[in-house]
N, C-alpha and C positions, 0 to 999 in steps of 0.2 A: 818306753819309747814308742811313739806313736808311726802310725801308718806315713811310708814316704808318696807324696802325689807324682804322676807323669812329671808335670811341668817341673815339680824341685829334683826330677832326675832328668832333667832336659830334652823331655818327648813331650809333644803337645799334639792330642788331635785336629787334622785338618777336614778331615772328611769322614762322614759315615754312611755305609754302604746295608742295601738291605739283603745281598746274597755275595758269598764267598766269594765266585769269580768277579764279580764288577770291582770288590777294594785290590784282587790281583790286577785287573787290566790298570787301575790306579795307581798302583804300586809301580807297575811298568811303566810308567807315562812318568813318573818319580825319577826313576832307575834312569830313561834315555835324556833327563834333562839333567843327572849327575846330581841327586837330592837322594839319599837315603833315607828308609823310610821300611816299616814293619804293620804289620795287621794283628789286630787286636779284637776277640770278641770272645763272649761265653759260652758259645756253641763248638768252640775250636775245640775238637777232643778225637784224639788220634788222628792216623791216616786217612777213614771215613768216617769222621764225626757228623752228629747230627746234622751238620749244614756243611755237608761235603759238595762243593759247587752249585748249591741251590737258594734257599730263601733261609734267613735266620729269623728266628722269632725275636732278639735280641740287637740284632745289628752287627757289622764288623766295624771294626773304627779303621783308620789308616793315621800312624802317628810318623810324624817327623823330627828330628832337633830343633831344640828351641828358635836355632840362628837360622833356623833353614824355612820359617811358616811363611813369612812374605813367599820367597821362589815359589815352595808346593804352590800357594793357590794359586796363582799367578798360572803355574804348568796344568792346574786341575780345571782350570776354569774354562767353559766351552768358548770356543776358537773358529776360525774361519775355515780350520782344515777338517772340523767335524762337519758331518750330517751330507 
């Protein structure tokens, strides 16, 4: 039996982050528009793993439900109430 992908378990990466806090503040910008959504990377290891709120050499992903990638980017995408 072969490996299951994100996508055939119905998560698809919308965004990749190059330090743990940036795909959290993502995740929350997810969370206030009602899209559920997890973070995902190889650095993630324990409570202060190697890329404990700093830079990953790896990336963190931010993945969502299949039914839900149109909303994420749409919510992720720079807006008139940044900057």
């Amino acid at each position: 039996m072969g490996k299951v992908s994100d996508a055939q378990r119905g998560w698809v990466t919308v965004a990749t982050y190059g330090a743990g806090y940036e795909a959290d503040i993502a995740i929350a910008r997810l969370d206030a528009a009602g899209i559920t959504a997890i973070r995902r990377g190889n650095d993630l290891v324990g409570l202060f793993g190697p890329s404990f709120e700093g830079r990953s050499a790896r990336g963190i992903e931010v993945l969502v439900p299949s039914d839900e990638v149109a909303e994420a980017r749409e919510a992720l995408a720079p807006g008139d109430d940044e900057g």
